[in-house]
C-alpha positions in Angstrom: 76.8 -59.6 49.3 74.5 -56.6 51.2 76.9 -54.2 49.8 77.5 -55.5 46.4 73.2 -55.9 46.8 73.0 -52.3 47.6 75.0 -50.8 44.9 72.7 -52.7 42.2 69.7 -51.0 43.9 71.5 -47.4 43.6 72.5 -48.3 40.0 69.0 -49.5 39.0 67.3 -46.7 40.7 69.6 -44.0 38.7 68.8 -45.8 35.4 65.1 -45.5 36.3 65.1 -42.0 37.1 67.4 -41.1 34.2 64.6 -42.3 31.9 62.3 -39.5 32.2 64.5 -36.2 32.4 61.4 -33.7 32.7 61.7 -32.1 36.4 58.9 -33.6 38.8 58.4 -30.9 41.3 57.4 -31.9 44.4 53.5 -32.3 44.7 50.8 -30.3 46.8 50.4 -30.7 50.3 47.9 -33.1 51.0 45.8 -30.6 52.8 46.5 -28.1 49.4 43.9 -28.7 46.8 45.3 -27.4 43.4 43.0 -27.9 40.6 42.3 -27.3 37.3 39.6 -27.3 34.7 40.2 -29.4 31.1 38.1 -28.2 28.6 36.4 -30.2 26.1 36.4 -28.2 23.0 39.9 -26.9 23.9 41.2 -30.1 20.7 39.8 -28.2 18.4 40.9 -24.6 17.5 43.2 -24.1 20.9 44.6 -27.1 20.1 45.3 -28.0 23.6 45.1 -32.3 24.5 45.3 -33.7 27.3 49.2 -34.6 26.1 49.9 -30.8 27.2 48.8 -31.6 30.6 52.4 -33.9 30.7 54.5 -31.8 28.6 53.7 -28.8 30.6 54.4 -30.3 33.8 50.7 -29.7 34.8 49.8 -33.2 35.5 52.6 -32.8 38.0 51.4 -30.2 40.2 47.5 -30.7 39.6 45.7 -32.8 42.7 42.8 -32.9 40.6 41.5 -32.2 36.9 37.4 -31.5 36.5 37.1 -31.6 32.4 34.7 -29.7 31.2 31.9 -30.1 30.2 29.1 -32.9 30.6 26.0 -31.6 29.8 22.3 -31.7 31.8 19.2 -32.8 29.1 16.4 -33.3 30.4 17.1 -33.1 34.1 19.7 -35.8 33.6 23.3 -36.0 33.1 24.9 -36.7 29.5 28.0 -36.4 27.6 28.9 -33.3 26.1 30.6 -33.6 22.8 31.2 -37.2 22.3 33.0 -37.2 19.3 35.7 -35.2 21.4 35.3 -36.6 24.2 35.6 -40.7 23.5 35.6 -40.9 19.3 38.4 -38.1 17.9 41.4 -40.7 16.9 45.1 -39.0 18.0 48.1 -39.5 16.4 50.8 -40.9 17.6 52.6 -37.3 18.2 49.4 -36.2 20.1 49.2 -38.7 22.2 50.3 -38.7 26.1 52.5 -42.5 25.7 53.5 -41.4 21.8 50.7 -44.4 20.6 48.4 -43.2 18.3 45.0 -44.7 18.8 43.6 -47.3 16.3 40.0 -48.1 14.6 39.7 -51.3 17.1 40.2 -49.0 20.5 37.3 -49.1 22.4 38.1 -45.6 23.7 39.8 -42.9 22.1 39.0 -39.0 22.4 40.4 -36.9 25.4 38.6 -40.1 27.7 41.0 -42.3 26.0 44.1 -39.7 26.2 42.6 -39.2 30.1 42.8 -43.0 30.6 46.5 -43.1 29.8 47.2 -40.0 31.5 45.9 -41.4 34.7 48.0 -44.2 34.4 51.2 -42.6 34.4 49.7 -39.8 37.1 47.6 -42.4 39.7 47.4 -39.9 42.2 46.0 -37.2 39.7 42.1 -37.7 40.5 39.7 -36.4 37.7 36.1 -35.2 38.5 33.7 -34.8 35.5 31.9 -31.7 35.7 28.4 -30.7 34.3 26.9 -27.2 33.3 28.9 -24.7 32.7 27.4 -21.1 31.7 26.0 -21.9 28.7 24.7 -25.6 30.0 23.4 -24.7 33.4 19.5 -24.5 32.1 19.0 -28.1 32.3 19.7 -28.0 36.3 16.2 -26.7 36.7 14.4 -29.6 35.3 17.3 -32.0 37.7 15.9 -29.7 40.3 12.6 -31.4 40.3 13.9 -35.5 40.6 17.1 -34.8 42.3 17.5 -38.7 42.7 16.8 -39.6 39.4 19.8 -36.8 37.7 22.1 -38.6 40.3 21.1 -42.0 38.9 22.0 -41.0 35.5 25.4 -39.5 36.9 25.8 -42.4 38.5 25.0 -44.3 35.6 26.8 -42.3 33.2 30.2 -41.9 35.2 30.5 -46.3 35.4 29.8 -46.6 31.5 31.6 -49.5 30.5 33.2 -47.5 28.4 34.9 -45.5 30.6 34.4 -46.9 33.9 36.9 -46.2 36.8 38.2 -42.9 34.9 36.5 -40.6 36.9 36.8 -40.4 40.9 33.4 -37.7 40.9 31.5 -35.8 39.7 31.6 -31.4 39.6 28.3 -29.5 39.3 28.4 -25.6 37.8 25.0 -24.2 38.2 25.4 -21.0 37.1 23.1 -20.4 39.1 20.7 -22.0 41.3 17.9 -19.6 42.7 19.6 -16.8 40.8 20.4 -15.4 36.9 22.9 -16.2 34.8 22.4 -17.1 31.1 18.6 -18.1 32.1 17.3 -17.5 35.5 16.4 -20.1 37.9 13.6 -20.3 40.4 14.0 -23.3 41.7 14.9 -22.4 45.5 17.3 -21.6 48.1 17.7 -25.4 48.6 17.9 -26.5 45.3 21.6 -27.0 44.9 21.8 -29.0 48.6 19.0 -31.5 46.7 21.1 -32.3 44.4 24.4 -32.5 46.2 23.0 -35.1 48.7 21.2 -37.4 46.0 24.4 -37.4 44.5 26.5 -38.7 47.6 23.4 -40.9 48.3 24.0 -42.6 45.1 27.7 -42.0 44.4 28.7 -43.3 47.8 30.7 -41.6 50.4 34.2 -41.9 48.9 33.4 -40.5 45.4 34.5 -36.6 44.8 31.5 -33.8 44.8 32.3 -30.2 44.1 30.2 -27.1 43.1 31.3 -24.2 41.9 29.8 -21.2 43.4 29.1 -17.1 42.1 32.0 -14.7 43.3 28.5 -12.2 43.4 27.5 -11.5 46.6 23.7 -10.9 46.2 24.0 -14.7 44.1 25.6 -16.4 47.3 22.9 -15.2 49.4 20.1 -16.8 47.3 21.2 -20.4 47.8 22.0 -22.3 50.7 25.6 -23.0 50.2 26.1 -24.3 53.5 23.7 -26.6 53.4 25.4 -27.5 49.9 28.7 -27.8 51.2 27.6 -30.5 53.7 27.4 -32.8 51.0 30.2 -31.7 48.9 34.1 -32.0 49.5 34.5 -28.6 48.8 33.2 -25.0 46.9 35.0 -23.8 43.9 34.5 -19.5 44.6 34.4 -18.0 40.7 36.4 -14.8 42.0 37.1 -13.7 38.9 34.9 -11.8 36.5 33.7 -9.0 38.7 33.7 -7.0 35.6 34.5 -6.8 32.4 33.4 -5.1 28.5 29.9 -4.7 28.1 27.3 -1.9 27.3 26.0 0.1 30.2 28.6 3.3 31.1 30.0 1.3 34.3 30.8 -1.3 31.7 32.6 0.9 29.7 35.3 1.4 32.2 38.6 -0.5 32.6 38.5 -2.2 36.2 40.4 -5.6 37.2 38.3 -8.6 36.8 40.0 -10.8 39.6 41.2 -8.0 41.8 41.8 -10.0 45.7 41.2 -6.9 47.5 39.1 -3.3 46.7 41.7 -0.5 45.9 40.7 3.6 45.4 37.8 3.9 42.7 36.6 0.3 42.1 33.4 0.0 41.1 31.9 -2.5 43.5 33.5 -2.7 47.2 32.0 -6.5 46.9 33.5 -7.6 43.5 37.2 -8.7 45.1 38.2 -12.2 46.1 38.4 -11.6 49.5 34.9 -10.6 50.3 33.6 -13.5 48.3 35.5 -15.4 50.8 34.4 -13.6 53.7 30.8 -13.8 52.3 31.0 -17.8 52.3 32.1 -18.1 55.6 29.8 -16.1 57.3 27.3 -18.0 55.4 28.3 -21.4 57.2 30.8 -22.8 54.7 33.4 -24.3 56.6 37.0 -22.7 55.2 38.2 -26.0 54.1 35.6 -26.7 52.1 36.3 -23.2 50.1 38.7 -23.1 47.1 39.9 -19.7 45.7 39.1 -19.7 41.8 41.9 -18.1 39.5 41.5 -17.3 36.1 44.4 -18.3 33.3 43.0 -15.7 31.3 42.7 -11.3 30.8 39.7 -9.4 30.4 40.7 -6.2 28.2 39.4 -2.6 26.6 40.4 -0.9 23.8 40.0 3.1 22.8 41.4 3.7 26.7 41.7 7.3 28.3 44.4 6.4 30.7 47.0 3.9 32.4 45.0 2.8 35.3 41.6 1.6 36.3 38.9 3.6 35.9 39.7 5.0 32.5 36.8 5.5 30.0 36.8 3.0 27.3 34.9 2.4 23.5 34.7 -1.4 23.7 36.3 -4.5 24.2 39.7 -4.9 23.0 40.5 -8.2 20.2 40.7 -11.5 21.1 40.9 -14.5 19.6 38.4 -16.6 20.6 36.2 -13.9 21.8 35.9 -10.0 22.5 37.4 -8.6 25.8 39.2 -11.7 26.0 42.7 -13.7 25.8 45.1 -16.5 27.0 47.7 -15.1 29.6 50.1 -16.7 28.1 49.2 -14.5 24.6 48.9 -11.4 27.0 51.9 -11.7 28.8 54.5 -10.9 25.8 51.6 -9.2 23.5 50.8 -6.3 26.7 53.1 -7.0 29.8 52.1 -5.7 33.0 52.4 -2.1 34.0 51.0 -1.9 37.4 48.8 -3.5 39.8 45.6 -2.7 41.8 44.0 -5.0 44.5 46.6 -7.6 44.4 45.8 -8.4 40.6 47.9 -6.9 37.6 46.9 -4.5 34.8 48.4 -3.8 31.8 48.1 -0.4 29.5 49.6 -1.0 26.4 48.7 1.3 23.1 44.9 1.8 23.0 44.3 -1.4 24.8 43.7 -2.1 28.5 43.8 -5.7 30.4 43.5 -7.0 33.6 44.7 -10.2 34.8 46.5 -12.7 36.9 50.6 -13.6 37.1 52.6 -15.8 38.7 53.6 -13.2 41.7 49.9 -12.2 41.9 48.9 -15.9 42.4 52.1 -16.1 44.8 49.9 -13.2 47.0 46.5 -15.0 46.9 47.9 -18.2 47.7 49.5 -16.6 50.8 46.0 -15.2 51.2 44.1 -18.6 51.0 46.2 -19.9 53.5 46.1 -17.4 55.5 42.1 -17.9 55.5 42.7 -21.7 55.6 40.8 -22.6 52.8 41.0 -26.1 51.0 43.1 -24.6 48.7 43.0 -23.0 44.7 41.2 -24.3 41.3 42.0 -22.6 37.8 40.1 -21.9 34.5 41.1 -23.1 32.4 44.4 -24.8 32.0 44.8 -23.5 28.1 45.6 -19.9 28.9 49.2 -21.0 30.9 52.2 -21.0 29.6 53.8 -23.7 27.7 56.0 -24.6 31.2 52.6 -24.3 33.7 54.4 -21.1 35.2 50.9 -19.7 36.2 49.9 -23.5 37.8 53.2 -23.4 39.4 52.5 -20.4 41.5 49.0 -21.6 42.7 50.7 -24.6 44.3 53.7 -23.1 46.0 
């Protein structure tokens, strides 16, 4: 009877497995934080749903998804674009179980998508984050009633609606006592404020992350260890260093996520590795730190030359903005030809990009281990390819 018992149990368990065919690589150390951010408006011209997040294989190999973005009115948190985020019916083909949602459904949108997601992925945890460049403004009026914005997080993240989606909450201030958009006065200790008032009122087993500038002279006007007391870890932007715009210096290709300075870049700062560097010698404990990586190019067009440094008339085409594209786009439209401070570069006709592949990724991977950070975050999941290849590499 034990062995006849046994040989059901081996039976049954083949059956289950053969149900779902899709490879399920092994997931992240639990000591390896691998995340990624979701983007809100991504269902509408990218077309990208939280469905891709299981077809790709991301929800796999993500320990955590922040979607992006909540917004800050009025020194308090609220939804973003609510129609996207809890309304927009999906079909049946767009949806992560294959059931399209119906008029009755309390919850549809990506929340609803999210909801389902999570169900199938219980160890994914989510983490709603707020600000953003273009919504960071409204962290200056939160800087005055720290307590009452984490009340209205608080609120906000245990809607009925929604309740038990999200396991935190992400804040990206871009940036607190510094410029970004808009600058902000509101002092070096404006971003800890908030960070504790939201663990006061979230509790101590709720999520909080910040992101933080990859500029140096931006780190040093905020107290980021005294932030990081109150946060489970630091997302480090290292990535945008430079890119199109319209002084000279601008005007000349350089890698936007380089990991290390190589001959003739512009700023001996502007590499991943002396963000790092700059965070720990400010108090940030390493494994609080996560290296950011960008799914994305940053690109010239009217180039002089093959490498960095080459003169440039503008930004080259993209298509959801100038100087910019997808990798996935990039990677077939201008493949690599060379690399400079551990990031790749690509010379291709009149146009020059910069960006971020899978063996670059292998190399700062093996970097943030070797620093023993908390591990890697990308933005934004869009720009991989159809089978996560660029994910892949951050959690290998």
């Amino acid at each position: 009877m034990r062995l006849r018992s046994a040989l059901l149990s081996l039976i049954l368990l083949a059956s289950v497995a053969s149900c779902d065919s899709r490879p399920r690589p092994d997931p992240p150390p639990a000591s390896q934080v691998v995340a990624g951010y979701f983007t809100e408006w991504g269902v509408y011209g990218r077309g990208y749903r939280v469905k891709n997040l299981r077809d790709s294989g991301a929800a796999d190999r993500l320990s955590h998804l922040k979607y992006a973005f909540g917004e800050v009115t009025d020194g308090r948190c609220a939804i973003g674009d609510d129609w996207a985020a809890t309304q927009k019916p999906v079909g049946a083909p767009d949806s992560v179980d294959g059931v399209a949602d119906s008029p009755a459904d309390p919850l549809r949108g990506n929340f609803g998508q999210l909801r389902k997601l999570k169900a199938e992925y219980p160890k994914l945890e989510l983490l709603w984050s707020f600000g953003g460049w273009t919504g960071s403004a409204g962290f200056t009026e939160a800087a005055k009633d720290p307590v009452a914005f984490a009340e209205s997080c608080r609120a906000l993240l245990n809607d009925p609606r929604w309740a038990g989606l999200f396991d935190g909450i992400d804040i990206d201030w871009e940036y607190p006592n510094a410029c970004g958009l808009e600058c902000d006065t509101s002092g070096r200790d404006a971003l800890t404020r908030i960070l504790e008032a939201l663990r006061a009122a979230l509790g101590p087993q709720a999520l909080i992350s910040a992101a933080v500038p990859g500029d140096i002279g931006k780190l040093r006007a905020t107290d980021y260890a005294g932030a990081a007391r109150h946060a489970d870890w630091l997302g480090a932007m290292t990535y945008d260093y430079f890119g199109t715009g319209t002084t000279v210096a601008e005007q000349k290709t350089a890698p936007h996520s380089a990991l290390s300075a190589y001959p003739g870049i512009p700023r001996e700062t502007a590499t991943a590795e002396a963000t790092v560097t700059e965070l720990l010698a400010l108090g940030v404990p390493a494994e609080k730190v996560l290296l950011g990586v960008g799914f994305y190019g940053r690109g010239w067009t009217g180039v002089s030359g093959a490498g960095p440094g080459a003169s440039a008339t503008g930004p080259a085409p993209g298509r959801f903005g100038e100087g910019i594209e997808d990798y996935y786009v990039l990677k077939d439209r201008c493949p690599p030809t060379g690399t400079a401070g551990g990031t790749a570069y690509a010379h291709c006709g009149a146009q020059w990009w910069s960006y971020d592949t899978p063996e670059t990724i292998a190399a700062k991977v093996a970097y943030a281990r070797s620093r023993s950070l908390g591990g890697l975050f990308a933005w934004e999941l869009s720009g991989d390819t159809p089978d996560s290849a660029l994910l892949t590499a951050m959690g290998h």
